[in-house]
N, C-alpha and C positions, 0 to 999 in steps of 0.2 A: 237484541234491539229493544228498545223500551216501547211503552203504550204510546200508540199516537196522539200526536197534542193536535186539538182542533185547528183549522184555517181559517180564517175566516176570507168569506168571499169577496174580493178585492178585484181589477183590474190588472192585479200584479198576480192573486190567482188562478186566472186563467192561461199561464203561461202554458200548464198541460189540458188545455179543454180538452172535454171529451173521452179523458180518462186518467189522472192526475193534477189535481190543482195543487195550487199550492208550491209549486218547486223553484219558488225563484231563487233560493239561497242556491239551490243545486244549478241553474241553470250560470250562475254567476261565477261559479266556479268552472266552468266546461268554458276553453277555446281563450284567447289571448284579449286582454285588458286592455290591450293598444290596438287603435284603427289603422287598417291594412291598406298604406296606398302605393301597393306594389306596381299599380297599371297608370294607362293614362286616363284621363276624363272620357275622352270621346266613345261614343257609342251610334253604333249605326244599325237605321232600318233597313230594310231591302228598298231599291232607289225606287220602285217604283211608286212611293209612297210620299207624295206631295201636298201641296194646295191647304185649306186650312183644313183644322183635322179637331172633332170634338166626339165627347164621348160623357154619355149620361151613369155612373155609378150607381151604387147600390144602395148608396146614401141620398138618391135624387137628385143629385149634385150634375151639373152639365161643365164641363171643361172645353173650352174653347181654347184655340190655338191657333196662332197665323197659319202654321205648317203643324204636319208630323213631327213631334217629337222624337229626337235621336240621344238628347242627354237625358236619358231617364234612369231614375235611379226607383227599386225596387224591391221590398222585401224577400228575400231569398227565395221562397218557395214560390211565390209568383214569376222572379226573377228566372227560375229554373223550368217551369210551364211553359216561360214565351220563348226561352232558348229552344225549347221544343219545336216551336212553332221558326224558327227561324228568327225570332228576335232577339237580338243580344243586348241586353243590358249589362251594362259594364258597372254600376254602381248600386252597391245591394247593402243590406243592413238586416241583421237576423241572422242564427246560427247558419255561418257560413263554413269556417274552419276547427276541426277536433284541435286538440293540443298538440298532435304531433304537425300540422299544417294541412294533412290529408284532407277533403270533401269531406264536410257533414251530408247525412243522410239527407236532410234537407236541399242541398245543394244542386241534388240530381247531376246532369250530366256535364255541368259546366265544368271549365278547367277555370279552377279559385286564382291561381298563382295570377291570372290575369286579372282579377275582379279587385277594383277600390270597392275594401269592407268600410262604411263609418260606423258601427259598431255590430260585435261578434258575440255578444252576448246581452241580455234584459236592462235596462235602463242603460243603456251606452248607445250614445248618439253622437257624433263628432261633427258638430253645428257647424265649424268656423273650416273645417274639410269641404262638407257639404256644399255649403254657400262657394267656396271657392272651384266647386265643381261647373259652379254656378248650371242646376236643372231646370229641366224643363216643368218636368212632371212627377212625380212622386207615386207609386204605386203600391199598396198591401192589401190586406185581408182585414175584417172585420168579423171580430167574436162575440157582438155583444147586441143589443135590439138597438144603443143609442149610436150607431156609426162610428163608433171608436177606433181610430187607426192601428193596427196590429204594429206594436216594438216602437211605437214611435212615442218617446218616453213624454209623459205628462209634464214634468218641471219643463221640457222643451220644444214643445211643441204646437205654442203661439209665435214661438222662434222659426223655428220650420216651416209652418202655414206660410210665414211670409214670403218664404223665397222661392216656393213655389206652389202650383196649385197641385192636391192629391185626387187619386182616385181609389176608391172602397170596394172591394169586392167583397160580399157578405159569403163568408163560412159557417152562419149562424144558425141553428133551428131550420136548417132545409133537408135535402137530399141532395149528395155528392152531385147527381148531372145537374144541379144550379150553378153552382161553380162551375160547371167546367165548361157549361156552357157559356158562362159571361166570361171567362177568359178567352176562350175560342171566339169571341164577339170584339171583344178588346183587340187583341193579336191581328183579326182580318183589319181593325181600323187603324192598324201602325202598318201593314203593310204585307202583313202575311200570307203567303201562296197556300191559302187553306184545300186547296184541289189539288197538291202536292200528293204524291204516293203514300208518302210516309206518313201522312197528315191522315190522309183516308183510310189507310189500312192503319192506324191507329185507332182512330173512330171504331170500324168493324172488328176489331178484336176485344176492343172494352166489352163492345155490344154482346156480343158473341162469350166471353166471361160472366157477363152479368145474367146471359139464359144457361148458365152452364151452374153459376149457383145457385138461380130459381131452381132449377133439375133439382139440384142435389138438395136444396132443403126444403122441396115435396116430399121427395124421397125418402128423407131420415129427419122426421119430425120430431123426432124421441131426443136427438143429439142438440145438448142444451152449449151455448156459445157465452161463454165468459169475457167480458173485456175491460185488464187489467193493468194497473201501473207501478211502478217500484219505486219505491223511497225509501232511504235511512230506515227510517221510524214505522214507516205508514204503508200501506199498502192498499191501494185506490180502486174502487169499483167502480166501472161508468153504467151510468145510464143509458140507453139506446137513444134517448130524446137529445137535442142540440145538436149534436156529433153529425155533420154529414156526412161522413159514410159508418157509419150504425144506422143513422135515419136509413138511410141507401140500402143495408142489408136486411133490414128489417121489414121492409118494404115488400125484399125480393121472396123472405118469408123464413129466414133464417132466427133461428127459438132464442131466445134472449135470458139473459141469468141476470135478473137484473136489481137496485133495493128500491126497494114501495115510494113513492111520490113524496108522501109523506116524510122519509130519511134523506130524498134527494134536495127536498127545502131547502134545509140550510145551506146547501151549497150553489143552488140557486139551480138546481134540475141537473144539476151537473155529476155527482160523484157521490159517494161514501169512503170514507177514510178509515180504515180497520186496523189497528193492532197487527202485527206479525201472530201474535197469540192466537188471531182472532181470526185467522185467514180463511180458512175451511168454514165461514159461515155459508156461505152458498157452494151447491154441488151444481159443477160441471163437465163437462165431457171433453172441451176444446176450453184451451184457456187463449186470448190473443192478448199479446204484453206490446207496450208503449216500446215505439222502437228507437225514438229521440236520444240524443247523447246526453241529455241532462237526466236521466232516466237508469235506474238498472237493469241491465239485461237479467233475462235467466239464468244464461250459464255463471253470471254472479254472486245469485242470491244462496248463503250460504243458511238461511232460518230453516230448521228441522221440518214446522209445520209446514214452507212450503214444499219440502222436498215429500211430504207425505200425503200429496193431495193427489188423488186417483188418478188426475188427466195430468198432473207432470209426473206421474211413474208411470203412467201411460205413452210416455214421450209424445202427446197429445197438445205441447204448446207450441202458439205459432204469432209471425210478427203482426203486429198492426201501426198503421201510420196515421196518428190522432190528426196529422197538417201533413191529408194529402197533397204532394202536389198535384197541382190543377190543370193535367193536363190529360187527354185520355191515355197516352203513351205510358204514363209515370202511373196511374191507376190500373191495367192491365193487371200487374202482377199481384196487388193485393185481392184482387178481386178471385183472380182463378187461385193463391194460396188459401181463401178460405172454401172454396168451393171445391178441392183437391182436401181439404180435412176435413171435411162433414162425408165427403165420401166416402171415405177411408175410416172415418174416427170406430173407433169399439163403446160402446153403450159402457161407460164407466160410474155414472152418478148416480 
């Protein structure tokens, strides 16, 4: 693989926040080019969910509506949160379907074959779908300080704005329980039975993971936590800052491998971009890799140097989900996979 060519920090390069930027050529190639309108329009809340219904985002923004919202259309990984929660949103946009058709990892538990995709990959938006969905409300994530709709592509989206009103959930510079809290806030105001079983013992098992890797990185302060991305060319360091859940583990007290403030500059706090050659610039013990489909996996990456870094012949590498979804259900398992390898990890760096 050749020397990494610079990114420059775009809107378009944040498509891997938090631990790869830069990947939109990659993510343009991952999942089908034509919007999916396998299903019908309609989408429902649970009925008990009436009367007029508003909801203040993260951008400030207050959305008023005669009624609850039932045509909502949503960024996949939001869309996947409130299925959690019992809401189904039927019309979603963002890595939804891999190539062969199967659930992107993004997707969580929904069954796709049902979902109208208007676009399946970065700058694909099928406007004149959309509009004839005709929605309510429009739902995503925001990665940036100025309120910028996550996948909701720039050439189109004074087009968009018109046809319905959005809401912003910021994934930006916080710690993961902000998110999941403003979903969980969101979900009880469409109509969801948040005193549900499954809903609460969801809640208590996050809980219950998140004091389970405080333990474990009191514990083994010595075990340093790398968190990594794969590309062609490049191969991406995160910073523990922006990232809500790095902010989150970092928190909890988990030792971070991280590059100086001053290298994260130019990506705007986000990353370092390294050479294949150049991989082994920091020593760690646990490496966690980008688990996106736009992304390569480990058992992909055929470059010597990585194969000869201490924690992957230590078979010391583990997933991480840069866009977690934002539900406590869906974060359970990355929480206790890294608190399950600091425990276990061998002192390698």
């Amino acid at each position: 693989m050749s020397n990494a060519r610079p990114v420059p920090f775009t809107r378009r390069g944040l498509l891997a926040a938090g631990g790869a930027l830069g990947l939109g050529a990659a993510l343009a190639a991952c999942g089908d080019n034509d919007s999916d309108t396998s299903s019908g329009s309609d989408s429902s809340a649970p009925a008990k969910a009436s009367g007029p219904w508003s909801f203040k985002d993260d951008r400030g923004t207050t959305v008023k509506l005669d009624k609850v919202p039932t045509k909502i259309v949503a960024f996949v990984g939001v869309a996947a949160a409130l299925h959690d929660y019992g809401i189904e949103v039927k019309g979603v946009f963002g890595p939804t379907k891999t190539k062969d058709g199967k659930a992107d990892v993004q997707a969580g538990d929904m069954d796709v074959s049902k979902l109208t995709v208007f676009g399946n990959v970065w700058d694909q938006f099928n406007v004149e779908e959309y509009a004839a969905f005709a929605p309510e409300v429009l739902i995503t994530t925001i990665f940036d300080g100025a309120g910028t709709l996550w996948y909701v592509p720039a050439a189109s989206a004074s087009k968009i704005a018109k046809l319905a009103p959005s809401v912003g959930i910021s994934v930006y510079d916080r710690q993961l329980t902000a998110p999941l809290q403003r979903v969980w806030e969101l979900a009880e105001s469409l109509g969801a039975d948040m005193a549900a079983a499954q809903v609460t013992d969801a809640k208590k098992r996050f809980e219950a993971a998140s004091q389970r890797l405080r333990a474990a990185a009191k514990a083994h302060p010595d075990i340093k936590v790398l968190a990594g991305s794969a590309a062609q060319d490049v191969f991406y360091v995160s910073g523990s800052n922006l990232s809500v859940d790095l902010e989150y583990f970092k928190a909890l007290g988990v030792n971070f491998v991280e590059p100086s403030a001053s290298v994260l500059k130019a990506s705007g706090g986000w990353f370092e971009n390294l050479s294949w050659e150049n991989v082994d610039k920091y020593k760690a013990d646990i490496i966690m890799m980008d688990d996106r489909t736009a992304t390569i996996q480990p058992a992909d990456i055929t470059e010597a140097t990585w194969k000869k870094l201490p924690a992957v012949k230590a078979g010391q590498v583990i997933s991480r989900s840069p866009e977690p979804i934002p539900s406590y259900d869906k974060c359970v398992a990355m929480v206790e996979n890294l608190a399950k390898a600091i425990e276990t990890a061998k002192k390698v760096s």
